[in-house]
C-alpha positions as CSV (number, residue, x, y, z in Angstrom):
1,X,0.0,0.0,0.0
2,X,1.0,3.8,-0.2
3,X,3.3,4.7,2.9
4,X,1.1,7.1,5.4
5,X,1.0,8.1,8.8
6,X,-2.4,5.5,8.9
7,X,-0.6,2.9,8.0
8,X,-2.1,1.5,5.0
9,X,-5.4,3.0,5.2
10,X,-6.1,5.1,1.9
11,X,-8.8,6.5,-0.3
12,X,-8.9,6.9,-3.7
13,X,-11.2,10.0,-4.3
14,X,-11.1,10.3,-7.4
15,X,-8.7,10.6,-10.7
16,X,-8.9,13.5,-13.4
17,X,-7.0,14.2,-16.0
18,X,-6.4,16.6,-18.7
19,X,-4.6,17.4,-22.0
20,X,-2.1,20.1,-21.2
21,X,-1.3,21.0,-24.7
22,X,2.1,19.3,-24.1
23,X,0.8,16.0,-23.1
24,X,-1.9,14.4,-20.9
25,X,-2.0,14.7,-17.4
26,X,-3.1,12.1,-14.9
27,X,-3.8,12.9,-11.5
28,X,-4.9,10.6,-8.5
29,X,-6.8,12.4,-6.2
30,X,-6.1,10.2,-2.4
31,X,-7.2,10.9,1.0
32,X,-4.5,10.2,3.2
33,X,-6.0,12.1,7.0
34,X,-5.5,14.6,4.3
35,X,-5.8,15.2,0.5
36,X,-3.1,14.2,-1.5
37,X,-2.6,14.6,-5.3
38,X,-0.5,12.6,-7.5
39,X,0.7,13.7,-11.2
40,X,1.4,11.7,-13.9
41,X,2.3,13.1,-17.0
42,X,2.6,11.2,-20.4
43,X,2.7,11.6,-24.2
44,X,-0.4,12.0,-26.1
45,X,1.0,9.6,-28.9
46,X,0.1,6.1,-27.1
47,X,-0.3,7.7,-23.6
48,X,-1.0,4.5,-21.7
49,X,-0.2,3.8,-17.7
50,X,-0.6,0.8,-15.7
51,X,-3.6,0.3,-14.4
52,X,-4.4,0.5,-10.3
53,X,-7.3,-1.9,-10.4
54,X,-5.5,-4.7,-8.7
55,X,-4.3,-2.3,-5.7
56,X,-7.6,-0.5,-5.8
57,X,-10.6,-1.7,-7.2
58,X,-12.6,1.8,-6.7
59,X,-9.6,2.5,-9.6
60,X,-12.0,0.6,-12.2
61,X,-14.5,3.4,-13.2
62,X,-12.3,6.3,-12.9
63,X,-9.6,4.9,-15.2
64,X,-12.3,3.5,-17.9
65,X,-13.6,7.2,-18.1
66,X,-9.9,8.7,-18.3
67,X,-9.4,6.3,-20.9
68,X,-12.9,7.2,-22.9
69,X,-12.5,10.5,-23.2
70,X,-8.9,11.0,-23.3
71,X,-8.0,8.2,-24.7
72,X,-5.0,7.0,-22.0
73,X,-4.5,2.6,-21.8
74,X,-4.7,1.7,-18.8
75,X,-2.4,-1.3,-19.1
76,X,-3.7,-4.4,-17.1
77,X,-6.9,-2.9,-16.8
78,X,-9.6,-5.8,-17.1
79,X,-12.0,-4.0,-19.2
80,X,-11.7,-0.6,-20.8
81,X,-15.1,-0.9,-22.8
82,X,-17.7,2.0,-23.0
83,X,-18.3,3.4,-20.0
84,X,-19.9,7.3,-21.0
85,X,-20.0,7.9,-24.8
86,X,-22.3,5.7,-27.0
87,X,-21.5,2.1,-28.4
88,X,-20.8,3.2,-31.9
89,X,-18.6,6.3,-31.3
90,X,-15.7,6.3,-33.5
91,X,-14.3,10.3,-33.5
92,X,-11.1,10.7,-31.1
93,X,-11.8,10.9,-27.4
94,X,-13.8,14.2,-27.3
95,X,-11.1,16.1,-24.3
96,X,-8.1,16.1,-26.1
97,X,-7.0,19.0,-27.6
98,X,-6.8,19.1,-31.2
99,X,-5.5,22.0,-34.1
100,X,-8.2,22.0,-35.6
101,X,-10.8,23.0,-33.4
102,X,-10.9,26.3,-31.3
């Protein structure tokens, strides 16, 4: 588990993430007797991170919408199907940031 000063008592909260223009950013939101915010960046071209599922199941729906509408893998993941967006969407994940559109 994560080192805290409760032993191995944490929370995920929560994950976000966004596309900073200069890549995507991944951050795990943990309550730890207080909040605690980890960063992960990675490159848009085949962003992908291992998944935390096996550590923390309440991982599972957080990472499968990160990885709908930004597109990250979550490598290991057990099942990154549609989660948000409709069955037949085929356009790029609608957060990233793209040229063409302003």
């Amino acid at each position: 588990g994560l080192n805290s000063p409760l032993g191995d008592f944490h929370h995920l909260s929560t994950i976000s993430a966004l596309d900073s223009g200069q890549g995507l950013e991944v951050l795990y939101h943990f309550w730890l007797g207080r909040g605690v915010t980890l960063r992960v960046r990675c490159p848009k071209a085949r962003a992908s991170l291992p998944t935390l599922v096996e550590l923390i199941p309440a991982a599972d729906w957080y990472e499968r919408e990160v990885h709908e509408l930004l597109g990250i893998e979550f490598a290991g993941h057990p099942g990154l199907g549609p989660l948000l967006l409709p069955d037949d969407w085929d356009a790029p994940p609608p957060l990233l940031s793209r040229e063409d559109v302003r």
